[in-house]
N, C-alpha and C positions, 0 to 999 in steps of 0.2 A: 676256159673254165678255171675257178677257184678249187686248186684242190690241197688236202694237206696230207701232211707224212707225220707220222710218227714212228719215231728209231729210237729204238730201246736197247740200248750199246752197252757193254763193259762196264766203262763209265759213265757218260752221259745219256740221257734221254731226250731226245729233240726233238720239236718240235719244228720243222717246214711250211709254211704256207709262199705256195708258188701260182703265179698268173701262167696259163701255159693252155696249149691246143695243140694237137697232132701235127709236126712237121716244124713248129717254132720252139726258139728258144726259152726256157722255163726261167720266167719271171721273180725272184724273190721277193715276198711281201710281210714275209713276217716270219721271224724268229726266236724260239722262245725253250729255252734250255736247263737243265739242273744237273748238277753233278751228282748222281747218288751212289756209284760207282757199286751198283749191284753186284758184282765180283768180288767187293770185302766184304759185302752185308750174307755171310754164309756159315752155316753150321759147321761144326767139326767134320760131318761127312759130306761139305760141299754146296748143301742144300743151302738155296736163300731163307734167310731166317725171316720170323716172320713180320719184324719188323723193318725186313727189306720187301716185302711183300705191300704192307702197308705204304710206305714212298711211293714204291711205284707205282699202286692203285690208285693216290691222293694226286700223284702228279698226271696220272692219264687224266682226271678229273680234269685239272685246270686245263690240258690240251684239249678237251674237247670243247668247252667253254668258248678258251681263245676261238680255236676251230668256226665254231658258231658266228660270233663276235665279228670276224670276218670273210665269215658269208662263204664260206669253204662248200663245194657242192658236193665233194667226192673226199672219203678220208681213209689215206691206206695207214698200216700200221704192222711194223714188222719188228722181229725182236732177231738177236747174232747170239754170242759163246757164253753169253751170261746164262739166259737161260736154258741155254740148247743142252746145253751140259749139265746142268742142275738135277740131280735127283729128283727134285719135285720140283722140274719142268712143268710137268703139265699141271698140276697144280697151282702152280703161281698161274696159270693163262685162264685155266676154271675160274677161277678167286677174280682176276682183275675181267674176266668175260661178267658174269652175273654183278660185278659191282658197277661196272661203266660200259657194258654190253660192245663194247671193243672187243674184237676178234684179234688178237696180236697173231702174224703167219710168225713161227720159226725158220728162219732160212738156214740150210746146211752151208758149211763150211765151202765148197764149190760152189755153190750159189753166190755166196757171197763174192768170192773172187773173177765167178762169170760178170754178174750183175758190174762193178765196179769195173771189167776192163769196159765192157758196154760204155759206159760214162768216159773211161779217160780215150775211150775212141771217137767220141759225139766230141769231144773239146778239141781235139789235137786234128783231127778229120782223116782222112785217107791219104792223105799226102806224108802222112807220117809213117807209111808204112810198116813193118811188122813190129808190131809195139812188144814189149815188156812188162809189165806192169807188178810192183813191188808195194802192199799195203798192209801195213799194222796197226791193229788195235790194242785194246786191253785184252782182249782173249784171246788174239791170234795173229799168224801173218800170212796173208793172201796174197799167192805168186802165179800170176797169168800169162800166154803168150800166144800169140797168132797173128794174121793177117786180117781178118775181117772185123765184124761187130761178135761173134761168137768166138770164143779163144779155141786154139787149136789146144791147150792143156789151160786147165784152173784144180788149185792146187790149195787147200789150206793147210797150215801145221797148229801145235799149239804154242807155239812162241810168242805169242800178246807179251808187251809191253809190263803193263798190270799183274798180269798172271806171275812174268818171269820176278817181278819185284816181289811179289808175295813169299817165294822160294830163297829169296838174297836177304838175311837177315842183316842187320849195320848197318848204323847211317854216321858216316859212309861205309860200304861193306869190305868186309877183309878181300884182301888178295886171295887168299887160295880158297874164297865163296867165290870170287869173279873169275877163275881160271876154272872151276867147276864149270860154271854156267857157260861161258864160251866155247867149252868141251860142248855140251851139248848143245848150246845154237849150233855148230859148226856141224854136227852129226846129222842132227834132223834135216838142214838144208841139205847139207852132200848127198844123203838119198834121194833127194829130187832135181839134181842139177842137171842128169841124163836127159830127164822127161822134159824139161824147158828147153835144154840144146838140141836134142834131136830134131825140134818141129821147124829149125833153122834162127839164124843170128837174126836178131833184134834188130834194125835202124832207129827206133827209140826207144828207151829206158827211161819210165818213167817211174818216178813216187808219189802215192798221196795219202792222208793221213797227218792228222794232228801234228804226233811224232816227229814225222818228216820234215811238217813244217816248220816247227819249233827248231828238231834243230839247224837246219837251214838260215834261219832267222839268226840264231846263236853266230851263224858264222859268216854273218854280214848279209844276207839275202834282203830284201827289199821288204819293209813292213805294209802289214794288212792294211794298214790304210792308207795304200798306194794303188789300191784296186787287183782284181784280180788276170787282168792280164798281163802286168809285169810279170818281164820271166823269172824265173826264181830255180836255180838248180842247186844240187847240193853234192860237193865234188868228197870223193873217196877218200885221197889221201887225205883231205882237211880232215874227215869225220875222223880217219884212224890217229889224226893226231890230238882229236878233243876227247876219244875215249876215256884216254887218262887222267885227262883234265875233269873231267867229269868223275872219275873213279875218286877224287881225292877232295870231293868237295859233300857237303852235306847238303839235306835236301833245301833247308832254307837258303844256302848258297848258289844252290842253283836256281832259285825261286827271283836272284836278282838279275839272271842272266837275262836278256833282250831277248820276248816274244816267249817265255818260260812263264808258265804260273803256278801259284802256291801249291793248287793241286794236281799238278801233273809234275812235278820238279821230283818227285821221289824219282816215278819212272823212269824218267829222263834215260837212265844210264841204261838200264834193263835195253830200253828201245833203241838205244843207240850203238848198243851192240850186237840187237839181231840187225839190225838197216846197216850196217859193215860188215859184218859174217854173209850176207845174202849178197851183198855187190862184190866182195873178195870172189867168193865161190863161184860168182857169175860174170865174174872177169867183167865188172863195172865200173868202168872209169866214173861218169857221172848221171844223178838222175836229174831228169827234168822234173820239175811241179806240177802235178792238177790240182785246182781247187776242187772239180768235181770227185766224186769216191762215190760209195755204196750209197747212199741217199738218193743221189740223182739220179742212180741208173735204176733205181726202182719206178722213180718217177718215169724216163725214160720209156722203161720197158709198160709202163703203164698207159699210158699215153698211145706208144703204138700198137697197143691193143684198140685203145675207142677209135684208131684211124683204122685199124682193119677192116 
């Protein structure tokens, strides 16, 4: 079957169209994306304003269209922290339902981090044993572990990328705004470091997420268009040594760094020091790469529903 996703993210809104059938690999056929980074578009009390309401009603439009366009039989659509958190959550879902009769599911925080070890368990397969799984967005960071397709603990905090940049004023930001903010990555994780060790050691640690990618790429990792099964890892001590490097540059300077773009180079730094505070505390030497993350394992989990 044709069927399409649409992920309504932090920052991006994506669109998916995958070839795919219960028990095979899901097919990419079409890809089609905007940055509208519904996480800035918010009122003083949080709320999306209504002009971020408008984007993202106008942009479900053209996904449904594309959707059509390419003969898509099935269309799921799920929204993460942007709106989950939004005062007028459900409002924006009312507004974009009666405009384009799109159902967007909110997925909780643990969802999101089940769903996504789900995927980096489909890619890496059983032979990888008890996985780890470490992902960040603009709203969040979603920390997973176990042995199966279900994690033995899924975890989210509010350490997004996006989120943590909006709190870091300066560009680039002072030293004692960034010794702030590393106070509290480091707190938020410490409270969860019990619950991932307890269910037992990892045999792999994985990362996935934009974030990760980027800065992986930044520090020599193998570019996107070398396919997605080059391995691509991204080791500790390099990242603790680009923290700084990145602390002292501004965002257009980081905008030239390799596999960095104009509009994610702000966060850059924000994400690059919760993806070091999370592998310190978790005593991580280094992560491996998934290209897969929360998209696919939605797809995934959807799929082995119609094979049920």
């Amino acid at each position: 079957m044709r069927l399409g996703v649409i992920d309504v993210g932090s920052n991006t809104v994506h669109l998916l169209v995958v070839d795919a059938h219960p028990g095979a690999h899901p097919l990419p056929a079409t890809s089609h994306k905007r940055e509208l980074r519904l996480s800035e578009h918010t009122t003083a009390d949080g709320a999306i304003s209504p002009e971020g309401i408008e984007q993202l009603t106008a942009f479900v439009h053209e996904c449904l269209t594309i959707a059509d366009d390419q003969g898509c039989e099935d269309l799921l659509a799920f929204a993460t922290s942007a709106i989950r958190e939004a005062p007028n959550g459900d409002d924006v879902l009312s507004r974009v339902h009666a405009a384009t009769d799109v159902k967007l599911e909110v997925l909780g925080g643990p969802d999101e981090s089940r769903l996504t070890f789900l995927a980096v368990r489909r890619w890496f397969g059983w032979s990888a044993g008890r996985l780890l799984v470490i992902d960040i967005g603009g709203g969040s960071l979603e920390l997973a572990a176990g042995i199966d397709e279900e994690p033995d603990v899924a975890l989210s905090l509010p350490l997004g990328a996006g989120r943590l940049t909006r709190d870091l004023p300066g560009d680039p930001p002072r030293a004692e705004d960034l010794k702030v903010l590393r106070t509290r990555i480091r707190s938020d994780i410490a409270r969860v470091v019990r619950d991932l060790h307890k269910v037992g050691r990892a045999d792999r640690v994985v990362g996935t997420s934009k974030t990760i990618r980027s800065l992986a790429r930044v520090l020599g990792a193998a570019p996107r268009a070398d396919g997605p099964r080059v391995r691509r890892v991204l080791d500790r001590e390099a990242l603790g040594e680009l923290v700084p490097r990145l602390a002292q540059l501004t965002s257009d300077e980081r905008a030239v760094l390799p596999g960095v773009s104009q509009s994610r180079s702000r966060q850059l730094l924000a994400g690059a020091m919760v993806v070091h505070g999370a592998m310190e505390l978790l005593g991580v030497d280094q992560l491996d790469l998934c290209p897969w993350a929360l998209r696919e394992g939605v797809i995934l989990r959807r799929l082995d529903w119609l094979g049920a």
